[in-house]
C-alpha positions in Angstrom: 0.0 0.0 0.0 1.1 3.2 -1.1 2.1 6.1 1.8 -0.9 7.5 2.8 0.3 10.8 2.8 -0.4 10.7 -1.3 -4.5 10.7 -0.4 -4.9 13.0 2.5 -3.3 15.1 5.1 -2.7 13.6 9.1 -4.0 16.1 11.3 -4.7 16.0 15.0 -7.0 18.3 17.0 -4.9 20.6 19.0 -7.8 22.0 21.7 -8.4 18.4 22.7 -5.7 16.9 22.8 -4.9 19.4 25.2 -8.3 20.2 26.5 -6.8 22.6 29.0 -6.9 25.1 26.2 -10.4 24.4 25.1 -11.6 27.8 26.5 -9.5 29.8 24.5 -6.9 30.3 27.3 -4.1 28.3 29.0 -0.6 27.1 27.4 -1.3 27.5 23.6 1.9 28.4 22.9 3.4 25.4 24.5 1.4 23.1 23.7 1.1 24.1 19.7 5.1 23.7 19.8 4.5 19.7 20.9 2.4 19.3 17.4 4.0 21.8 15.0 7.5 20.1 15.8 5.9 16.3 15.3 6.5 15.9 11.1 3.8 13.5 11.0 1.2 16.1 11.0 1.1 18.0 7.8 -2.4 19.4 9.3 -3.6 21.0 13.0 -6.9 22.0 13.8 -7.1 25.0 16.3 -10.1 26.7 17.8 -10.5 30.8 19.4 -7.4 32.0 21.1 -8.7 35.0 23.1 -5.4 36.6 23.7 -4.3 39.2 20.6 -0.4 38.4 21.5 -0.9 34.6 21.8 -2.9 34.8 18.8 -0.2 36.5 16.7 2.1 34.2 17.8 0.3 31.0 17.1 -0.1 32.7 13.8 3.7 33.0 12.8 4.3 29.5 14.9 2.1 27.7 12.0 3.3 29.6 9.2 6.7 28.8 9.6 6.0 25.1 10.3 4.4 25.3 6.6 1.0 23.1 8.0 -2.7 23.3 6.7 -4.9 24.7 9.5 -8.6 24.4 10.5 -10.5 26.0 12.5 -12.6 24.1 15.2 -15.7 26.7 16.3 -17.3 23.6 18.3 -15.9 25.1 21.6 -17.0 28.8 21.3 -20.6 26.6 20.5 -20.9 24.4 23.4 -18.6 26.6 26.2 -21.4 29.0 25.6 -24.4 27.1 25.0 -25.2 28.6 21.8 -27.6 26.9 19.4 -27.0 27.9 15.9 -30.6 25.6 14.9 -32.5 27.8 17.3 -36.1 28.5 16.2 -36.0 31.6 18.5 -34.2 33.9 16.1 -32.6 36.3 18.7 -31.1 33.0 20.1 -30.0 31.8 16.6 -28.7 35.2 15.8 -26.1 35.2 19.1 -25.1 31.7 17.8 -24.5 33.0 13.8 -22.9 36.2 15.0 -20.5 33.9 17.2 -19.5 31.6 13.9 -18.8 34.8 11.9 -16.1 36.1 14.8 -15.1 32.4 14.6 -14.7 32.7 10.5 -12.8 35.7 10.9 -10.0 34.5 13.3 -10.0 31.6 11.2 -9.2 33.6 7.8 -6.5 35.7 9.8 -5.0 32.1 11.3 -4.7 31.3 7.7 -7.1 28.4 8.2 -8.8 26.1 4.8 -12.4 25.7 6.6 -14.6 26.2 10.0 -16.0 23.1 11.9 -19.2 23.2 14.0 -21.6 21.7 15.0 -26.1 22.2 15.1 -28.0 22.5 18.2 -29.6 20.3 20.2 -32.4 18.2 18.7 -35.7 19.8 20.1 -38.1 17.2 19.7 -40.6 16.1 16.8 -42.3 19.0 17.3 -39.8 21.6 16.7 -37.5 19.3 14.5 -38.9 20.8 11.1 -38.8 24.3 11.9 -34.9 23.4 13.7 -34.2 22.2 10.5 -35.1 24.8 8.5 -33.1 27.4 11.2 -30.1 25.6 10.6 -30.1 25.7 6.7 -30.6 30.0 7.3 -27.7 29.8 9.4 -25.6 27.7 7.2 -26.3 29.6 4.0 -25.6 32.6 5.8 -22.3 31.4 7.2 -21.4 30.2 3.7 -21.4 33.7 2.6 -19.9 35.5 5.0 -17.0 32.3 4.6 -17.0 33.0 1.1 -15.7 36.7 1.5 -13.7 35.7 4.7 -11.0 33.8 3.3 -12.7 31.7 1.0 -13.1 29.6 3.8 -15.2 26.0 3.7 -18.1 25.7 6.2 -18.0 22.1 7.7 -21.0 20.6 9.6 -19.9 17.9 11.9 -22.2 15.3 12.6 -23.0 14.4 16.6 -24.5 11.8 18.6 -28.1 11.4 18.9 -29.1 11.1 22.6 -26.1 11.1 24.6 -24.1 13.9 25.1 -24.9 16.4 22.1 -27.6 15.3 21.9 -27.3 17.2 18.0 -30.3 17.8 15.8 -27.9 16.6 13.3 -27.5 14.1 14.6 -28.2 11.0 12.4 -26.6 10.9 9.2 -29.8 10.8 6.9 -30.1 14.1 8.5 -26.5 15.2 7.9 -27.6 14.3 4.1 -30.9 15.9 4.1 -29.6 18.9 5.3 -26.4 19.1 2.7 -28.5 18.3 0.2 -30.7 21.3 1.1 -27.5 23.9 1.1 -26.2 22.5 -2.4 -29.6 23.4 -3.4 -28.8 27.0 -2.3 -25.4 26.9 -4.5 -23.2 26.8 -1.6 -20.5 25.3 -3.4 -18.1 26.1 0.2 -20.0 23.7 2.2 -19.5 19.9 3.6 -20.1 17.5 6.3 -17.5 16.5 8.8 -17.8 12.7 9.9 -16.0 11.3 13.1 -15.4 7.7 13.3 -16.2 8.4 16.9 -19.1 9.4 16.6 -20.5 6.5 14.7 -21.0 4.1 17.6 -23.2 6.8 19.5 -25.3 7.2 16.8 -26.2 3.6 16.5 -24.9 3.4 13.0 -22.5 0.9 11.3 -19.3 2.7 9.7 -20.5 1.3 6.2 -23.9 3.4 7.2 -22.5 6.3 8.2 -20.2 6.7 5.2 -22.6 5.2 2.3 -25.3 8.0 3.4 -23.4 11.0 3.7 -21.2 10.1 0.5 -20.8 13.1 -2.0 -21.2 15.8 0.8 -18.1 14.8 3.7 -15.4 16.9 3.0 -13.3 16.4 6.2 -12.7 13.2 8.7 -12.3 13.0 12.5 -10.4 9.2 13.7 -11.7 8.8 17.8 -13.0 6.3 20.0 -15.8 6.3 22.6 -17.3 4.5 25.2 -21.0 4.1 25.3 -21.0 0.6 27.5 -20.3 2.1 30.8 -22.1 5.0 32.1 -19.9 4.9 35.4 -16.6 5.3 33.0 -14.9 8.6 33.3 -14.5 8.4 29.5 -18.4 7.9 28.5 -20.2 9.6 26.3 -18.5 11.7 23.5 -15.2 11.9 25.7 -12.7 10.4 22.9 -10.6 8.3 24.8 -7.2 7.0 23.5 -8.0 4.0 21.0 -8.2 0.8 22.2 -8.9 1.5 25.5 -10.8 -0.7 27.5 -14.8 -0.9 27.1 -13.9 1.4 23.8 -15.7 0.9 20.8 -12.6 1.8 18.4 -9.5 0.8 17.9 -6.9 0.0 14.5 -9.4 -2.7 12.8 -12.5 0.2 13.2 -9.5 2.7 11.8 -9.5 0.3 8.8 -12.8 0.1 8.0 -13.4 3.1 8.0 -10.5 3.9 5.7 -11.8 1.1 4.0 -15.6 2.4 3.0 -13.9 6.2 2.4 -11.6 4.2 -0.6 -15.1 2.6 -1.6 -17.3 5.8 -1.9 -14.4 7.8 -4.0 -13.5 9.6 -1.2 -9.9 10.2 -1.8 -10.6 10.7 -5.2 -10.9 14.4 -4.9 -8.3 16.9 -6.3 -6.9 18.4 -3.2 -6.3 15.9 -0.5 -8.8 16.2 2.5 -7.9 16.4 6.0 -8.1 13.4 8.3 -7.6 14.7 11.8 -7.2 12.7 15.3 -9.7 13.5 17.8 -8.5 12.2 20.8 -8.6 13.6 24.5 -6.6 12.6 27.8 -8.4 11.1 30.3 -7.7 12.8 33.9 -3.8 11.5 34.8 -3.2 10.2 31.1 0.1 12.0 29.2 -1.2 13.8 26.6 1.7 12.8 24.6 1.3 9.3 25.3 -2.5 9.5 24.0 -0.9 11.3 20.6 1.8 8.5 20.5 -1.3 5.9 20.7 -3.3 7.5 17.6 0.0 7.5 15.7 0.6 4.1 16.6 -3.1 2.7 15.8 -3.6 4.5 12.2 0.0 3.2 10.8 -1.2 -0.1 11.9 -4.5 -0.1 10.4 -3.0 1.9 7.3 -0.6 -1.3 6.6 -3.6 -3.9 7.1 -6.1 -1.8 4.3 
């Protein structure tokens, strides 16, 4: 099997890997250094960085290591409970106006795209009308992106009931509601799919992938643990692969590889990111829990 770096580029999540900086605040710096100074990441996903200073220097930090960025807006979502599917418009408008800071520090980071996520499913009753806020947002968002850098608007699908508890949620949703915003000529927009996310919406990895083929335009390799409510790691926590009671590990990393190859999804002209969500679990090394995803996708890379 050919290098893998010839179909997309390895990325890793830097805000949870090192969740201490999930709020925008903490050792960014340092921490960025740990990934920027790794070559086996030719990608990094980042998220807000409050300081101006910090920011600035995060900025010339990834320019000179020469790697793609993304920009993860999930954390400025849930840190401040803001619901971007809202039908109550003032609420859906403090969500939107959030995303559009978040696309602008993402075109001065230099960043290809912005991740994030919809709200919280609201019930049958509301689900329509959720839906339909969620497409205003989105097409909104695409054209503020467009103007902004350029920059590609990624939806990333969530669990069901769980812990997001997302409107979007299952993937014939995901589906529904890119097919909707192609409708609108949003030619910036894609789904984000996250192999840890799979398990906790109670679909197969063939599943996931077959329905949402044509519109994913960005991957996310994690575990979970949905067994063992008592587990510090339950829920949409993603733990270090192959952890015990974990639903993940190298053969799920092949698989999934596996159905991308099948739907054409390498295919594309510019190589897509496939980033590592994973997250220490309270007294794990961070860099032990990077050295683990490294370890499990070169393993399931040489069994495609």
């Amino acid at each position: 099997m050919e290098l893998w770096q010839k179909y997309f580029k390895t990325g890793i999540i830097h805000f949870m890997a090192f969740p201490q900086t999930m709020k925008g605040e903490g050792p960014i710096l340092e921490t960025l250094e740990e990934i920027v100074n790794d070559e086996f990441f030719s990608a990094i996903e980042i998220s807000w960085i409050k300081d101006d200073k910090v920011r600035e220097e995060a900025k010339k930090l990834l320019e000179t290591a020469g790697m793609t960025v993304a920009y993860g807006a999930q954390p400025r979502l849930l840190t401040q409970s803001l619901d971007i599917s809202s039908t109550d418009e003032a609420t859906r408008k403090r969500a939107l106006d959030e995303l559009k800071s978040a696309i602008e520090e993402a075109e001065y980071m230099g960043a290809v795209g912005v991740a994030f996520l919809a709200g919280k499913d609201p019930g049958p009753e509301k689900r329509e009308l959720a839906k339909d806020a969620l497409v205003k947002s989105i097409c909104e968002l695409c054209d503020y992106a467009k103007v902004h850098g350029n920059l590609r608007v990624e939806l990333e699908v969530f669990d069901v009931d769980i812990e997001k508890s997302s409107l979007v949620g299952p993937s014939i949703v995901a589906r529904e509601i890119a097919q909707r915003i192609k409708k609108e000529q949003k030619d910036n927009f894609g789904l984000l799919i996250d192999l840890s996310h799979f398990p906790i919406q109670y679909e197969s990895i063939r599943d996931a992938v077959y329905t949402t083929a044509g519109y994913v335009t960005h991957i996310h390799l994690g575990n979970c643990i949905m067994r063992d409510k008592s587990h510090p790691g339950y829920g949409d926590q993603h733990p270090r692969f192959g952890i015990k009671g974990g639903e993940n590990g190298v053969k799920e990393i092949r698989d999934f590889l596996r159905a991308l190859f099948d739907v054409g999804f390498f295919d594309a002209d510019e190589k897509p990111i496939v980033s590592f969500e994973v997250k220490p679990l309270p007294g794990e090394n961070p860099k032990a829990v990077i050295a683990n995803a490294k370890r499990a996708l070169i393993e399931a890379w040489a069994d495609l």
